[in-house]
C-alpha positions in Angstrom: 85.6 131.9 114.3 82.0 131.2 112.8 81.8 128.4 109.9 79.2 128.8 107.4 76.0 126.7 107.5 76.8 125.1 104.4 80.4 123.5 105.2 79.0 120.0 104.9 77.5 120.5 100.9 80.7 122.7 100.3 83.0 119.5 101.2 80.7 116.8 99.5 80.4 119.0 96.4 84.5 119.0 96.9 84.8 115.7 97.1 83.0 114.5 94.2 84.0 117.0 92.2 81.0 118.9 91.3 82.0 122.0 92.8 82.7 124.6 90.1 86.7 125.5 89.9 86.8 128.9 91.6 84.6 127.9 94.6 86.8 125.1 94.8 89.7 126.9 95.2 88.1 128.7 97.7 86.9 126.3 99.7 90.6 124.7 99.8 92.0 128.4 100.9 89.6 127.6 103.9 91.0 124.7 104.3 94.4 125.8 105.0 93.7 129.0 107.2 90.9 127.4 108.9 91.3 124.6 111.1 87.3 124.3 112.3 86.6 123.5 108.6 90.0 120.7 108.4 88.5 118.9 111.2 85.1 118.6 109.5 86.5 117.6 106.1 88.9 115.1 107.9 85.6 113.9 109.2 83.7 113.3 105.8 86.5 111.5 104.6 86.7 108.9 107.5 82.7 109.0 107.6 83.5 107.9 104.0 85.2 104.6 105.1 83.9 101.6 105.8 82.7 101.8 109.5 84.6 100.3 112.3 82.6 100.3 115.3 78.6 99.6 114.0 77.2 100.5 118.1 78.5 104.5 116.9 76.4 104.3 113.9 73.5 103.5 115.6 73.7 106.1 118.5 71.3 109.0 116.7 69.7 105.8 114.2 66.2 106.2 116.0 65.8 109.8 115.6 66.9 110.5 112.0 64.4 111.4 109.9 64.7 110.3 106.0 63.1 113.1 105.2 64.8 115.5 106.6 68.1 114.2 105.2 66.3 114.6 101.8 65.6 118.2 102.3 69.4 118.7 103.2 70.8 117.1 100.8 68.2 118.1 97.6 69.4 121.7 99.7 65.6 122.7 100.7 66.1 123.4 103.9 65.8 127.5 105.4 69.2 128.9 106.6 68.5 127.9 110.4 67.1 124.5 110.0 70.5 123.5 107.6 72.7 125.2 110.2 70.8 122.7 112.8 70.8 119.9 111.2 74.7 120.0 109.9 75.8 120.6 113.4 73.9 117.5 114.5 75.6 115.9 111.3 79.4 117.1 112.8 78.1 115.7 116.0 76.8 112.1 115.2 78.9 110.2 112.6 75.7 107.7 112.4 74.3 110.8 110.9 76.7 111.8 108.7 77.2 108.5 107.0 73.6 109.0 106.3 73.8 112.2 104.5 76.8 111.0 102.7 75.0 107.9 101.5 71.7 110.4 100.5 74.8 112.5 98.7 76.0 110.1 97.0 73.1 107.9 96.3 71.6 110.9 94.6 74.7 112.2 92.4 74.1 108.5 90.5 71.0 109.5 90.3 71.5 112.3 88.4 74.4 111.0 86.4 71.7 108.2 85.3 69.3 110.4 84.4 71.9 112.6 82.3 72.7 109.4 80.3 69.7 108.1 79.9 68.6 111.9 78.5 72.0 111.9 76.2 71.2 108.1 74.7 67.9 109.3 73.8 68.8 112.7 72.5 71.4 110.7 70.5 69.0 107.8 69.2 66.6 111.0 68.0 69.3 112.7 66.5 70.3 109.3 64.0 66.1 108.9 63.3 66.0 112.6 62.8 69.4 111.9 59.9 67.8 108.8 58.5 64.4 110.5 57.9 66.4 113.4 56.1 68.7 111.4 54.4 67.4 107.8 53.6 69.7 105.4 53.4 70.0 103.9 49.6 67.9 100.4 49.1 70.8 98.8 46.9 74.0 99.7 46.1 75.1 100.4 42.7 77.0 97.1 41.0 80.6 97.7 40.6 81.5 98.0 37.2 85.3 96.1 35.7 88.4 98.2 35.7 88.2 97.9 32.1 84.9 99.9 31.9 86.9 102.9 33.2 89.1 103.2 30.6 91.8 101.6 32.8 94.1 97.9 31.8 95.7 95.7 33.9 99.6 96.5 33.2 101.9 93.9 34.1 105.7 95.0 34.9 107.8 93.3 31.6 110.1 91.7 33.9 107.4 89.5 34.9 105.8 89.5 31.2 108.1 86.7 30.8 107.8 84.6 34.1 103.9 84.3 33.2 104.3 83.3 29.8 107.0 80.8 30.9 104.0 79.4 33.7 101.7 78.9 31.0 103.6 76.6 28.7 
C-alpha cells in the first residue's frame, strides 16, 4: 500500500483545522481503512507532546537544515524531494517536532498578519465614515417639555398629597 507524499501536511492541516471540510473527511476515511496513515497521525500527535526523552530529539539535530524545513512546510519543495524529506520526518521524531514547530510557528504567523490586516481595514473603514459623514461639533440644546406642546400631568389622587406637603 503506497501513502501519498503529502500525509504529513494532510495531518497538520487536520489538526489545526485548516483543512477544508471535504478533504477532511477524506483524509479521516484514510484514516480508518488505512493503518500506514493511523500510525503516522498517532505519531504527530505524540510528536505534539511535550518530549520525554531529550537524547531522541537530538539524534538527526546536526543534520537538519532550517531551510529545508521552511521549504516543506511553506510546501515548496518538488514531488520527490517532499516525499524524501517526510519519510525522514516519519523516521526521526527530532525531525518531526521540528516541522511541527515550523507548522505551527507559521499558522500564528499568518493568523497575526490576518489581524493586523482586519484592524487596519477596520480603522480605514471608520476614517473613511467620518470623512463622509462628519460628526456634528455641538449638539442641539434640549428644549423643556413645555416647548413641545406637552404639561406635566399629575394623577388627582396625588393632587392632593402635594398640596397637603406644601402647607
Amino acid at each position: 500500500m503506497s501513502v501519498s507524499p503529502s500525509n504529513l501536511i494532510s495531518l497538520l492541516r487536520l489538526l489545526d483545522r485548516t483543512l477544508p471540510a471535504g478533504e477532511a473527511g477524506m483524509v479521516r476515511e484514510r484514516l480508518a481503512g488505512e493503518p500506514e496513515l493511523a500510525v503516522q497521525y498517532r505519531l504527530v500527535l505524540r510528536a505534539m507532546q511535550p518530549a520525554a526523552d531529550i537524547d531522541a530529539l537530538l539524534t538527526h539535530a546536526d543534520d537538519l537544515d532550517v531551510s529545508e524545513v521552511a521549504e516543506f512546510v511553506e510546501g515548496r519543495m518538488s514531488a520527490e524531494r517532499q516525499a524524501s524529506f517526510e519519510s525522514r520526518c516519519w523516521s526521526s521524531e527530532g525531525v518531526l517536532r521540528e516541522v511541527i514547530a515550523a507548522w505551527q510557528a507559521a499558522g500564528e504567523a499568518a493568523a497575526l498578519e490576518q489581524a493586523v490586516a482586519s484592524t487596519d481595514d477596520a480603522r480605514a473603514a471608520a476614517r473613511s465614515l467620518l470623512r463622509a459623514h462628519p460628526p456634528a461639533q455641538r449638539l442641539p440644546r434640549a428644549r423643556p417639555l413645555e416647548a413641545h406642546g406637552v404639561g406635566l400631568r399629575v394623577h388627582p389622587a396625588r393632587r392632593g398629597q402635594r398640596r397637603r406637603q406644601a402647607r
